[in-house]
N, C-alpha and C positions, 0 to 999 in steps of 0.2 A: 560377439561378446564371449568371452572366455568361462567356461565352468567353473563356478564358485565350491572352494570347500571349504566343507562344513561354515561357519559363520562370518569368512571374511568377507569385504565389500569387494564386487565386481565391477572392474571398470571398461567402459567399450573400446571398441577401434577406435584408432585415429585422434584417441587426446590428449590435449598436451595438459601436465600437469604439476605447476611451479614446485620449488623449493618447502620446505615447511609446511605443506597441505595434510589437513588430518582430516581421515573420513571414516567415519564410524561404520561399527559389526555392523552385517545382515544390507548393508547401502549400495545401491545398483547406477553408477555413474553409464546413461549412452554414450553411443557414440560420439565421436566429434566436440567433446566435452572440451571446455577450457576452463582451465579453475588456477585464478592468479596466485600468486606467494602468500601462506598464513593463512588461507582459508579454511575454517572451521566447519567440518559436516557430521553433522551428528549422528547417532543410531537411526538404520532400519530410514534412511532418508532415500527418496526415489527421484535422480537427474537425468531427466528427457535426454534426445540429443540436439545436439548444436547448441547448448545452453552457456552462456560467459559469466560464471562468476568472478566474485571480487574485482570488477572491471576496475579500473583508475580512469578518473573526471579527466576529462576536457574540458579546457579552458580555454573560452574565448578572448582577448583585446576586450574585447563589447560584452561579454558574459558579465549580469548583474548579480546575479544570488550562488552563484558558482561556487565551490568551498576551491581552498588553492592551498589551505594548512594541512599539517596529516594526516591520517587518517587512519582509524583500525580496521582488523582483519575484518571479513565477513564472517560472518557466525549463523549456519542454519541450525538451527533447532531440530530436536529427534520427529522420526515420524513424518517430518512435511516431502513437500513433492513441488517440485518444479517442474514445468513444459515444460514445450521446446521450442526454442529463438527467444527463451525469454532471456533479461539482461539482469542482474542485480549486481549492485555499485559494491565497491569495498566501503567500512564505516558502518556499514547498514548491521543488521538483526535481525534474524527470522523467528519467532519462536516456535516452540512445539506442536507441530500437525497439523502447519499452516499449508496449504496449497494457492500455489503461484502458479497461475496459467498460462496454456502458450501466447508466446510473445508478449507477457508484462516486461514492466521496466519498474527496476525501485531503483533509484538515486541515493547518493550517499546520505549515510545519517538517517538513513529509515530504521524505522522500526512498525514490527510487526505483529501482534500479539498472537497469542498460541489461540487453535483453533478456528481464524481467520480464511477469509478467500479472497484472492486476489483474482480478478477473471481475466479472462483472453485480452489481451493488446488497451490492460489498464498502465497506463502510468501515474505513480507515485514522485512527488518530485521531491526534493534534495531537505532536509531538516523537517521531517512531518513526521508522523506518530498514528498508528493506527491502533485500535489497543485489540485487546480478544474478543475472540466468537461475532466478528464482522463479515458482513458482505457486502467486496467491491467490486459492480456488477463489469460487463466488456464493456473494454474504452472508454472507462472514467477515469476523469484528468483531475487527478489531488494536488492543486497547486504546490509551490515549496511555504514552508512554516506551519505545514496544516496540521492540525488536530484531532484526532476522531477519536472518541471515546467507544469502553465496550459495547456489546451489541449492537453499533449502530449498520445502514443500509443505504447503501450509494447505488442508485440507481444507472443501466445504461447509460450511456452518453453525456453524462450529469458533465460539468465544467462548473471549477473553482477558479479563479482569481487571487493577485496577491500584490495588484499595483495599480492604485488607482489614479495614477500618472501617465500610464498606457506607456510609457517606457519614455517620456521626456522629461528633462530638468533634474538635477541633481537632488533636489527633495526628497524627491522618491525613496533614494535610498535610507532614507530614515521611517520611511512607513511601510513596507511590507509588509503585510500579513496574510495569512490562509486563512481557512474557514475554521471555525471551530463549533465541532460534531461535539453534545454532552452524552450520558451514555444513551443508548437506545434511541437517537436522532434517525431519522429516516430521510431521504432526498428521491423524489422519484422521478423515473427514465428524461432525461434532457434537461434536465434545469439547469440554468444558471446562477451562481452565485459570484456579487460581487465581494471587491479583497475585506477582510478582514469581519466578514459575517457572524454573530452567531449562533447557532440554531441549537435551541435548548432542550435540555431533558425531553424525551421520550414525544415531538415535536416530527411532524410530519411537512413535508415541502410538496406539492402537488409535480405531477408531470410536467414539463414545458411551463414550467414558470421560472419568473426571473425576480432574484431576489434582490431587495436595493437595501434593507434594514434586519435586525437582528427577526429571530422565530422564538415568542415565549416558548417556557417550557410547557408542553400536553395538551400544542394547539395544533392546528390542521390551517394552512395557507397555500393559495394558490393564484394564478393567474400572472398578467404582466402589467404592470408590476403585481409581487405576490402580495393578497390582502387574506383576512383574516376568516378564516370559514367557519369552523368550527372549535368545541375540543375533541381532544382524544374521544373516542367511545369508550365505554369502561371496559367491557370485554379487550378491547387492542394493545391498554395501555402494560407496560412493560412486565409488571409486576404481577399482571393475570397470565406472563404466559407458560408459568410451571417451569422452565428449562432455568431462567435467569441462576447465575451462581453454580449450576450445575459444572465440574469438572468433565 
């Protein structure tokens, strides 16, 4: 990597880096970078190496929720940081001081809210919404259409759903849906959630359960199927934890 002066961004060996690409002061692009046409990188932003932004989708014959229309540039947001081998689609949105870790995947039409975490070899799929001050723990799979509201918490290995068809009969393509996280929803390590869930305000999911119906809001459920345990405790619930709203 080449010596930076004074406040321009450095970019590593070995990358290739399309037409129209803007990368903000103070921004340290690795090695091995690929950053497609239009890509947006804002201030003081840190790219691992081997990282492929602004990817363009692939499309299958058989691809159901695929987008195939156009699509805009990526846009990271100031401040965030991206691993390494991770992938983010073009369409998408990063915002400010997000961190995306190695080997995530965000699909087109993500979005991301500012001060967010994305963890090691989580996938985001294609038309979902994460909002701010979230944690997406490793290898959790945010189906496409999904939802999650601020401060919410997606546990390890968690798995969303988005076709209660399991991929037969043209029907389907009219009901799709993700999960939908309200703000301060919580999902803990392994659960499953069937398409079009929703898990309300400030609404906890135990470990290893599997959910087949919506989670009132500032209730605690667990098991398989998930049933109904408690409420929140007063101490846990959102609004005792001093940070909410905080910049």
């Amino acid at each position: 990597m080449r010596e930076r002066k004074g406040n321009e961004p450095v970019v590593g060996r070995g990358c290739h880096i399309a037409d129209n690409v803007q990368i903000g002061d103070g921004s340290v692009i690795g090695d091995y970078v690929v950053i497609e046409e239009g890509t947006v990188i804002g201030e003081n932003v840190r790219i691992d190496p081997f990282v492929h932004l602004g990817k363009r989708v692939l499309k299958s014959p058989n691809s159901a929720v695929t987008n195939s229309g156009p699509l805009s540039h990526l846009k990271i947001g100031q401040g965030s940081m991206v691993g390494t081998g991770a992938v983010l689609y073009r369409g998408s949105e990063i915002g400010e001081e997000v961190l995306v870790a190695d080997y995530a995947t965000l699909r087109e039409n993500v979005r991301i809210g500012r001060k967010s975490i994305i963890g090691r070899g989580t996938a985001v799929e294609n038309d979902s919404t994460v909002g701010g001050w979230c944690k997406i723990e490793t290898n959790a799979y945010i189906t496409a259409y999904s939802q999650i509201g601020d401060y919410c918490f997606v546990g390890p290995c968690v798995v969303t759903s988005n076709d209660n068809f399991v991929g037969r009969t043209k029907e389907r393509f009219k009901h799709f849906k993700g999960v939908i996280m309200e703000e301060g929803a919580r999902i803990g390590a392994g659960a499953v959630l069937l398409p079009g869930i929703t898990v309300g305000r400030d609404a906890l999911i135990g470990a290893g359960s599997v959910v087949l119906k919506d989670v009132d809001a500032g209730t605690v459920v667990a098991g398989n199927p998930a049933r109904f345990i408690k409420e929140i405790p007063f101490e846990q619930r959102l609004d005792q934890q001093g940070w909410q709203g905080k910049q």
